[in-house]
C-alpha angles and dihedrals in degrees: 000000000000108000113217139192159143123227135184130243093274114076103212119214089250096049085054088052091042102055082049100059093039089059091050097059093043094255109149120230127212135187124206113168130156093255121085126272098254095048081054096058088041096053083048099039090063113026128143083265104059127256103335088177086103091064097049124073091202155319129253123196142188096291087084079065133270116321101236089062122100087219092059088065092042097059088040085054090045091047090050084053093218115161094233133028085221085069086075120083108191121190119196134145096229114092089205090061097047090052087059103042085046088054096048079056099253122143106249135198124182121221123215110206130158113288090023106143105247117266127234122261121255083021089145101219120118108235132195128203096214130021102242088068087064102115116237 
């Protein structure tokens, strides 16, 4: 499985372990954030944590298309060259963005971090509140 997801500019203590983690049992970790690639290489490049560049096999921005768009995931799924969209798992903390990515056929998981906006009841996603809860 191809392990797939956005962060934001702080690097919480969980997201470090997980990529980690992730790295250890061969999962392959994306970004795709609304800032450009290099602004992405840049965040990672220099986090609290030190240069997390060596965990990620690539980024992804907003030229695949707009976040909240099924099509975007689709070409994302297309350039991965899975089989199946089923086989990405993409993590983010906008609903929008999940809709989208669901649709597309991906796999989807909310996360629930501080300073999320509140999701609506009844919204049919699973959500973790650190990263190391997301199931591989």
């Amino acid at each position: 499985m191809i392990f797939f997801f956005i962060l934001s500019r702080t690097c919480f203590t969980t997201v470090v372990s997980a990529l980690t983690g992730y790295v250890f049992v061969l999962i392959q970790v994306y970004i795709y954030s609304s800032g450009s690639i290099l602004a992405q290489q840049l965040i990672f490049g220099y986090t609290n944590y030190g240069d997390l560049r060596k965990y990620l096999c690539g980024f992804f921005d907003t030229k695949v298309g707009n976040k909240r768009e099924t099509k975007s995931y689709v070409e994302i799924s297309e350039f991965l060259g899975v089989d199946k969209p089923s086989e990405v798992l993409f993590v983010t903390d906008v609903i929008q963005e999940a809709v989208a990515a669901k649709a597309a056929g991906l796999e989807v998981i909310i996360s629930v971090m501080p300073g999320n906006a509140p999701l609506p009841e009844n919204h049919g996603f699973d959500t973790v509140e650190m990263f190391r809860e997301v199931p591989f």
